[in-house]
Short mmCIF file of the C-alpha atoms (twelve columns), coordinates in Angstrom:
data_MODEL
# 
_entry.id   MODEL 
# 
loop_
_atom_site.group_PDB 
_atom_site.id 
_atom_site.type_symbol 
_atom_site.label_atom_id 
_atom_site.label_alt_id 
_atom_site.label_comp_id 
_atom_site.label_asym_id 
_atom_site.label_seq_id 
_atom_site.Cartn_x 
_atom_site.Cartn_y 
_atom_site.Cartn_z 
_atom_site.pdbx_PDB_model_num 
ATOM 1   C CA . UNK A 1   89.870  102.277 82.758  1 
ATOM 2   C CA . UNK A 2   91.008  105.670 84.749  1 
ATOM 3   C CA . UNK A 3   90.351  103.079 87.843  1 
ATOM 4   C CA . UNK A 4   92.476  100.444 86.814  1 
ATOM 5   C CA . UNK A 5   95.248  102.962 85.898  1 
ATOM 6   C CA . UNK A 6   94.890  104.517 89.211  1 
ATOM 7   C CA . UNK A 7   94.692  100.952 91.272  1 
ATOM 8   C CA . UNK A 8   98.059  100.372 89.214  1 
ATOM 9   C CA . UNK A 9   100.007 103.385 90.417  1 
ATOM 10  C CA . UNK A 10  99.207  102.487 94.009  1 
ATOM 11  C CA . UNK A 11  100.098 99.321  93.595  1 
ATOM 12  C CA . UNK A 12  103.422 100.109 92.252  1 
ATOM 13  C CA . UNK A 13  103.886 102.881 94.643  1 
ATOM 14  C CA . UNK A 14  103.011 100.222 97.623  1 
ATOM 15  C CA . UNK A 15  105.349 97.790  95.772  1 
ATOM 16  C CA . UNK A 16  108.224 100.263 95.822  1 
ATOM 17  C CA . UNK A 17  107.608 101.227 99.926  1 
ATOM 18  C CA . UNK A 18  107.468 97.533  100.402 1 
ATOM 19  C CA . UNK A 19  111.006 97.207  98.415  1 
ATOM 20  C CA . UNK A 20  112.430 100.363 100.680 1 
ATOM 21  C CA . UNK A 21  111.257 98.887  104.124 1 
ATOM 22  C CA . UNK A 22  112.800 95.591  103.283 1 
ATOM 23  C CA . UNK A 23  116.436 96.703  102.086 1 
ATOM 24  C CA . UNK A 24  115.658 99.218  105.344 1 
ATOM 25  C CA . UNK A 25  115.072 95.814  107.140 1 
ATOM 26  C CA . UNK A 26  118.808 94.528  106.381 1 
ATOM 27  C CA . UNK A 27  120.275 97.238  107.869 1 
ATOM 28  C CA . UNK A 28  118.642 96.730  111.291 1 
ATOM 29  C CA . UNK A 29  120.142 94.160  113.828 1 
ATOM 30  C CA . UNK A 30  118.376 92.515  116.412 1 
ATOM 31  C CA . UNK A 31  120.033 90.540  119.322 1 
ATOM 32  C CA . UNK A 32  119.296 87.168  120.810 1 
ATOM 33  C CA . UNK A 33  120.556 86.047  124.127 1 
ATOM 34  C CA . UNK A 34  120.192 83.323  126.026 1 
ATOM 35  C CA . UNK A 35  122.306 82.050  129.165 1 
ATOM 36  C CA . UNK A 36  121.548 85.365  131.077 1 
ATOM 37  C CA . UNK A 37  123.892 87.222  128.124 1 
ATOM 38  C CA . UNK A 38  126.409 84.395  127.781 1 
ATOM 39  C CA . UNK A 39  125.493 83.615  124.548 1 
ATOM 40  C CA . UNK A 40  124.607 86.184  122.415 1 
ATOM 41  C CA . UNK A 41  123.634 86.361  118.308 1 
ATOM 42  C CA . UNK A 42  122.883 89.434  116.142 1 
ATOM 43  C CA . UNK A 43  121.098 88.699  112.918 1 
ATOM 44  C CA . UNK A 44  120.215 91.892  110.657 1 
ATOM 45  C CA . UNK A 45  116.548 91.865  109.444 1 
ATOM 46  C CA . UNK A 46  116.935 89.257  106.950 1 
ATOM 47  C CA . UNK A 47  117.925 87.279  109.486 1 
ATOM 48  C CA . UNK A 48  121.441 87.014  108.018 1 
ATOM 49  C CA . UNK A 49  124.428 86.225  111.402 1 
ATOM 50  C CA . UNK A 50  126.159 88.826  111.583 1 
ATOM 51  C CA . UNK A 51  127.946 87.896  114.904 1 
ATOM 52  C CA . UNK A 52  127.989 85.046  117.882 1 
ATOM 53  C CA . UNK A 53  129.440 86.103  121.374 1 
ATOM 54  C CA . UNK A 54  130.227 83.201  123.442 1 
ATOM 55  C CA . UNK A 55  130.686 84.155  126.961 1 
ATOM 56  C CA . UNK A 56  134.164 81.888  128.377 1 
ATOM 57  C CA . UNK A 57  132.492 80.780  131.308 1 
ATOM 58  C CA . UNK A 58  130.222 78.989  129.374 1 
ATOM 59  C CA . UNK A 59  133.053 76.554  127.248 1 
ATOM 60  C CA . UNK A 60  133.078 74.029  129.170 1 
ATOM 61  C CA . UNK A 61  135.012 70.861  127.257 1 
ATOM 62  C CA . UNK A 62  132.823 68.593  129.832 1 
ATOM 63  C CA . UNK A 63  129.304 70.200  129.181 1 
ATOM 64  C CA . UNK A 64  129.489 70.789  125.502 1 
ATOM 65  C CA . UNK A 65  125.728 69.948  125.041 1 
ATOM 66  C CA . UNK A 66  125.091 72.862  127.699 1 
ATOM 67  C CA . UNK A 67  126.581 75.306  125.294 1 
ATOM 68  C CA . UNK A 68  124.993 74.046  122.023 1 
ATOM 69  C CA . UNK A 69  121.297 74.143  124.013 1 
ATOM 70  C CA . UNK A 70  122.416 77.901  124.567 1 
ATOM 71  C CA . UNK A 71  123.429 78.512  121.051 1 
ATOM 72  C CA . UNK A 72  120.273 77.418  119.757 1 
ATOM 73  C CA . UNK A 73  118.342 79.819  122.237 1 
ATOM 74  C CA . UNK A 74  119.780 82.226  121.555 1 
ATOM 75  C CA . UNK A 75  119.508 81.616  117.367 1 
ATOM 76  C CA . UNK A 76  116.164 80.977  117.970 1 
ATOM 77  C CA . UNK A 77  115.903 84.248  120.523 1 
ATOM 78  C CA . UNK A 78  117.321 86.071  117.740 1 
ATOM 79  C CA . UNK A 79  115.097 85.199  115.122 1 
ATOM 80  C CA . UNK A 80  111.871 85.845  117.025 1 
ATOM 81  C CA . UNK A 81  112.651 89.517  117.350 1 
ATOM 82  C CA . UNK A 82  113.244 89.023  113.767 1 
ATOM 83  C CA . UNK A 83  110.060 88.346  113.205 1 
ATOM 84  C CA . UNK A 84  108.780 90.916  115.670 1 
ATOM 85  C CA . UNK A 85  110.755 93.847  113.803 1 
ATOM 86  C CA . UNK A 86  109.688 92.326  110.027 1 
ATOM 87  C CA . UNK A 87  106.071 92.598  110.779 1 
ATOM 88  C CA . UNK A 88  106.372 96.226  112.978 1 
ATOM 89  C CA . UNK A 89  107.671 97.554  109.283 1 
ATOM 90  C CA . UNK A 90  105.906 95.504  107.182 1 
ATOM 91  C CA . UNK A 91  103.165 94.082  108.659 1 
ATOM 92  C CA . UNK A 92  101.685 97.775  107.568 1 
ATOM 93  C CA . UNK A 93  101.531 97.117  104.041 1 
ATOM 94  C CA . UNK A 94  100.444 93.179  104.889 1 
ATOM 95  C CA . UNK A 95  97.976  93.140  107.022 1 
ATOM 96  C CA . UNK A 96  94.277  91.916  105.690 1 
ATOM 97  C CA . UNK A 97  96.291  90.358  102.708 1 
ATOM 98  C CA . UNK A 98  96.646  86.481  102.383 1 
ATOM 99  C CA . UNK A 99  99.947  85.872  101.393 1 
ATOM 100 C CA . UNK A 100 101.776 83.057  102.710 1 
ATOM 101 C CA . UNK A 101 105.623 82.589  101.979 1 
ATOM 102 C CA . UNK A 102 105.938 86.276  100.963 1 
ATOM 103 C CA . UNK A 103 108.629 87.526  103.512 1 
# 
């Protein structure tokens, strides 16, 4: 029993890091680009928008499928690094585990 009492507490105390590095995650931003800058999207680390920067030269009323390729690689830029930062904090307490759909 002094085993399973002492797997619990580090179980709880990884659960609690886990909790702290992902409320630390929502504070982060991360920005995508795409369009050499023109379009740009920051997403925090819950991959929440926080902001789109559309670059004037790039509204054109003629081309609008130009801009809405560049919005979307740009989101998708964004979300990457997303990804990228999520498992640099967490990817600690994750790795070896099998745990799909968990963050």
């Amino acid at each position: 029993m002094k085993n399973m009492n002492q797997l619990m507490r580090q179980a709880k105390k990884m659960q609690e890091e886990i909790l702290k590095a992902q409320a630390a995650l929502a504070e982060r931003t991360v920005e995508g680009t795409a369009g050499g800058g023109a379009v740009r999207v920051t997403m925090n680390g819950h991959k929440q928008v926080v902001a789109v920067s559309i670059a004037p030269e790039v509204v054109n009323p003629d081309d609008v499928e130009m801009l809405q390729d560049l919005l979307v690689a740009a989101f998708q830029d964004a979300g990457e690094k997303v990804d990228q930062l999520t498992e640099a904090e967490l990817g600690k307490y994750t790795r070896g585990l099998n745990l799909p759909g968990l963050f």
